[in-house]
Wavefront OBJ file of the C-alpha trace (Angstrom):
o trace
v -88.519 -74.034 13.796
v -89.770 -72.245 11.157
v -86.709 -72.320 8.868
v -87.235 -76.229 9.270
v -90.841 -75.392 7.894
v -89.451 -73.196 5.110
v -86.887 -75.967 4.371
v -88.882 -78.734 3.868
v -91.620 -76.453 2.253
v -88.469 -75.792 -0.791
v -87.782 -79.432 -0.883
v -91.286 -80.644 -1.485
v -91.693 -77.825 -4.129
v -87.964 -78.517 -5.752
v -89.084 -82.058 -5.758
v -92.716 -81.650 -7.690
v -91.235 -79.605 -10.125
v -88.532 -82.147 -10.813
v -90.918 -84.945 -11.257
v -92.678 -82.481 -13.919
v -90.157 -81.384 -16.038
v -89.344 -85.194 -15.895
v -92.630 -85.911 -17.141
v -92.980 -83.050 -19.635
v -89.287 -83.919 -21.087
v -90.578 -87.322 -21.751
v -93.590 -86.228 -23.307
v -91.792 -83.365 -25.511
v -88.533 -84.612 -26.487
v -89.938 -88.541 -27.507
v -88.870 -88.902 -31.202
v -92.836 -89.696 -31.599
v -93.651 -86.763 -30.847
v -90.709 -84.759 -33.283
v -92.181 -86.837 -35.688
v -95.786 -85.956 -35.407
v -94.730 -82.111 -35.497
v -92.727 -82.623 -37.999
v -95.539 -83.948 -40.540
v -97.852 -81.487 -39.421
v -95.516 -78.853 -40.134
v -94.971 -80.828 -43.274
v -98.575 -80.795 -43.973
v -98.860 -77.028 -43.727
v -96.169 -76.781 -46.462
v -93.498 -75.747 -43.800
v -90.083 -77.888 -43.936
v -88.235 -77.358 -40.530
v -85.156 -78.470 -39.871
v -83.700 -80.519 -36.942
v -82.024 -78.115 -35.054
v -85.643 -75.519 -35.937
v -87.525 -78.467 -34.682
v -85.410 -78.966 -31.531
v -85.744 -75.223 -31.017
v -89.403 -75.091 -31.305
v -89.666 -78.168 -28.761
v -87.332 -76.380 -26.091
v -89.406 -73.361 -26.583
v -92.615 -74.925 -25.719
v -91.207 -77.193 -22.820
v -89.629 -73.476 -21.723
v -93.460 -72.392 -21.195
v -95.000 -75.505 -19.646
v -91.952 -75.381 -17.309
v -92.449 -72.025 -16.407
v -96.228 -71.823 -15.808
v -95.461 -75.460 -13.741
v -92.522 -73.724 -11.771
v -95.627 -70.768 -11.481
v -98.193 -72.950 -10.389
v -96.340 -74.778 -7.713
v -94.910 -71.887 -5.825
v -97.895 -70.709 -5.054
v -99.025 -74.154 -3.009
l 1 2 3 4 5 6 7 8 9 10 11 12 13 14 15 16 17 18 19 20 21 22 23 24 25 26 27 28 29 30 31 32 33 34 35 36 37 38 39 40 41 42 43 44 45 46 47 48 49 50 51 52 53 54 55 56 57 58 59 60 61 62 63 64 65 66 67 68 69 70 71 72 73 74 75
């Protein structure tokens, strides 16, 4: 019984933090959203790169991912 508990416990949590990173990949990786970085960074006198800019995007999904994966363990 409680290995059932514990099971379906993992599959709830594997399933919430799937819809997120769904979400937050959507929100970080629309070309909108490389574009709006990309002028600000433009703005500030900084010229990145694609590859920099794809970097800088993984980076920052990397964090919201982790403090997600954070949060939802501890439900």
């Amino acid at each position: 019984m409680p290995n059932q508990l514990l099971n379906k416990k993992m599959t709830e949590n594997a399933f919430q933090i799937s819809l997120i990173a769904a979400i937050y990949f959507l929100l970080f990786a629309h070309p909108i959203v490389f574009n709006l970085v990309d002028k600000l960074f433009e703005m500030t006198g900084i010229q990145l790169g694609d590859t920099v800019l794809t970097i800088i995007h993984s980076v920052i999904f990397a964090i919201f991912f982790f403090y997600t994966v954070r949060y939802v363990s501890t439900l």
